[in-house]
N, C-alpha and C positions, 0 to 999 in steps of 0.2 A: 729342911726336912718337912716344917708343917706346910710348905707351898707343893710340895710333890706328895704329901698326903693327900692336900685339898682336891689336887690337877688328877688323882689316881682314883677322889669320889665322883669325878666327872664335870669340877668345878669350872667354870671357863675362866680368864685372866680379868676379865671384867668383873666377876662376881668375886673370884679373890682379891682385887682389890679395892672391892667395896665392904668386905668384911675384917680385912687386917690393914685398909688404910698405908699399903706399900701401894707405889706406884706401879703402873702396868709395863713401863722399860726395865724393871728392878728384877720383876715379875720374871721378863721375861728370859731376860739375864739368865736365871737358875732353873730355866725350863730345859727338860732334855731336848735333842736338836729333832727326833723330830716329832715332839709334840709339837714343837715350835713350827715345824712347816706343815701340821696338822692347822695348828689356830690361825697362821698364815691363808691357809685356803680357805678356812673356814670366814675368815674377815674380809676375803676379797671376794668370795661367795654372797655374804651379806651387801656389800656394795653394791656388784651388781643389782643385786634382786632388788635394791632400793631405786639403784637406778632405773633397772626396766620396770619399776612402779611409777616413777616419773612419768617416763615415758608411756606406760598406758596410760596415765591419766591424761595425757598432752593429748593423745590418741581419741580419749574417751569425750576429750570436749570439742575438738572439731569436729567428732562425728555427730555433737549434737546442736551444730550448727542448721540453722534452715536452709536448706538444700535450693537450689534455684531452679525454678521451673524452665523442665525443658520441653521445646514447642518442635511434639513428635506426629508425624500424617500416619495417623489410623485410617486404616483402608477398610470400610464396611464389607463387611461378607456378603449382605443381601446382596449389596450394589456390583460384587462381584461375581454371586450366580447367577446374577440378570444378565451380565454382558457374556456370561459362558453361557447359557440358555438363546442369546443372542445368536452367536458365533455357531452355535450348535445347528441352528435352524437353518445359516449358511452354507451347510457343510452338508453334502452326498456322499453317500459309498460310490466308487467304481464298482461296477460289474467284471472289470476286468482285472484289476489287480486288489482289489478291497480298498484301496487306501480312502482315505475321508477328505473330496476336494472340494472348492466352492463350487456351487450349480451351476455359473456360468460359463466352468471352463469344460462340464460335460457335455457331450456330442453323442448321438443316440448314431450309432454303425453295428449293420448289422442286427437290428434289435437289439445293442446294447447301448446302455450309457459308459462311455467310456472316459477314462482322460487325456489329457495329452501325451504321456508318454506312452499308453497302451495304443494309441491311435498311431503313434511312431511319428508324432510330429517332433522335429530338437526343438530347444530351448531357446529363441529367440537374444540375441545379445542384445544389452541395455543399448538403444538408439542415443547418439549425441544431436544436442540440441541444438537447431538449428538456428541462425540467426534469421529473422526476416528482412532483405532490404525495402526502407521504406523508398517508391518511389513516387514522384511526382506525378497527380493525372491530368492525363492528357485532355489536352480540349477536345469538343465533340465538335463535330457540325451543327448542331444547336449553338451549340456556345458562342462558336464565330459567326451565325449569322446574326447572332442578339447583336454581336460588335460591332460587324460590318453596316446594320442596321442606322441610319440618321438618329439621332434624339432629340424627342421633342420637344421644346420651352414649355413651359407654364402656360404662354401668351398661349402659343400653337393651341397648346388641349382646353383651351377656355375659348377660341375662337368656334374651333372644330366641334363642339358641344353646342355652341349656339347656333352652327348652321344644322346640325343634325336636329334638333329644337326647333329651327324654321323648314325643316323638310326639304333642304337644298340639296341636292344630288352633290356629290365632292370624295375624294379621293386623295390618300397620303401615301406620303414615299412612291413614287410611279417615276422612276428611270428615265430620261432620256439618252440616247448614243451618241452623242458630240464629244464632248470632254466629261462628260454625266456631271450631269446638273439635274437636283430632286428640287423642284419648286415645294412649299409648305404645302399648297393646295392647289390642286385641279379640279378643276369644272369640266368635265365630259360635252355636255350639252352644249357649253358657248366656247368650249377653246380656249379654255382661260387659268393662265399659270399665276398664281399667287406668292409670293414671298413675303415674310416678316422678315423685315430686318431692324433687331435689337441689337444691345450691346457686344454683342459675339460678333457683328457684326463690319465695325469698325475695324478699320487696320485692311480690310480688303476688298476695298468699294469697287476700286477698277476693274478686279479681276470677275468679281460677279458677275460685273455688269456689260464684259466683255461673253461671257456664257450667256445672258441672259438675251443679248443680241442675238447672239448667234440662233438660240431656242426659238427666237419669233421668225429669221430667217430661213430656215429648214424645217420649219413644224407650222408656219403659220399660226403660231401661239398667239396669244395677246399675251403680254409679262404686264404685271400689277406689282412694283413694289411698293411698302408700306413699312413707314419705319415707325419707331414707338423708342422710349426710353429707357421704360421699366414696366413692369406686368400694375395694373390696375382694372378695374372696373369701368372706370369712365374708357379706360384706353380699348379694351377690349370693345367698348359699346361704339368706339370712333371706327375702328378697324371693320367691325361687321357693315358700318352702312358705306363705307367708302369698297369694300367687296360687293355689295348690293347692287353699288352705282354702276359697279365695274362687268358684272354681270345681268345686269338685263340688256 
């Protein structure tokens, strides 16, 4: 009777029995059934609310964790109405349909600037790209006559400077029509075919020398061979006066 006094001044089970020292199963024992599923909600009400205090506090400390900096592209405003002040300055009205095109696609017809679809031109379709074949070029006639051209030694263009040096009339690469055969040098004035024969020279003595016949036989040439080993100064200086001898 004095627990359903206590429970009827609004006592809760815990506070009866902190004052009369009976336990709270004892308690509850002699509680009507539903005060009993009154203090039932009310205890698992309490729980909760404990719990979701945990929980905010768990809440409350991660959010006062330092945040990590995040690395976001701010796009400046000026830097943006500079390029629409740009684009703007790009940009006509048609005459013909108002629309706002670039300048360079207006075409003044008729006294007007127009665009292209007021002009009634279509839409050209995107062009595929074409592959270039690389080809080869072709030789010119320059080219093959540099080839077909003799090539001169060292010996040749060091002689050839020393007669042009001594004022001697002479003459390179000048054809004859037998089997053609170009002597190094000709003498105009005395008739006189000259040949250097260096180390290129070796390996085809007979055959030269069967040309070279032949050139004094049908041309009344004098033929001058001179053979040498390799390009010097002293040889060069042998070669000029044994041509000297050869032409006066």
């Amino acid at each position: 009777e004095d627990i359903g006094m206590l429970i009827g001044f609004g006592y809760t089970v815990k506070q009866i029995s902190e004052i009369t020292g009976i336990s709270e199963r004892t308690i509850y024992r002699y509680m009507p059934d539903t005060l009993k599923d009154k203090e039932r909600a009310e205890k698992i009400s309490e729980a909760m609310k404990s719990k979701s205090e945990v929980v905010r506090k768990e809440l409350t400390a991660v959010s006062s964790y330092p945040k990590t900096q995040e690395t976001t592209v701010q796009f400046d405003k000026t830097d943006f109405l500079h390029i629409q002040q740009q684009i703007a300055q790009q940009l006509t009205e048609c005459e013909g349909c108002g629309r706002r095109v670039h300048r360079t696609r207006l075409k003044i017809v008729k006294g007007k600037l127009l665009c292209p679809l007021c002009r009634g031109e279509k839409p050209q379709p995107p062009q595929r790209e074409r592959r270039v074949k690389v080809t080869k070029s072709k030789d010119t006639w320059q080219h093959r006559k540099a080839q077909m051209q003799p090539q001169h030694s060292q010996m040749e263009l060091a002689v050839l400077e020393k007669l042009n040096a001594l004022g001697v009339p002479v003459e390179t690469d000048v054809p004859f029509c037998l089997q053609r055969t170009i002597p190094d040098f000709y003498f105009p004035t005395k008739n006189v075919a000259v040949y250097l024969d260096g180390p290129v020279h070796k390996g085809r003595e007979d055959r030269d020398e069967n040309q070279r016949e032949l050139l004094a036989r049908l041309y009344g040439i004098t033929v001058v061979s001179i053979s040498y080993e390799r390009h010097s100064v002293q040889e060069a200086e042998r070669i000029i006066q044994e041509i000297r001898e050869a032409i006066q």
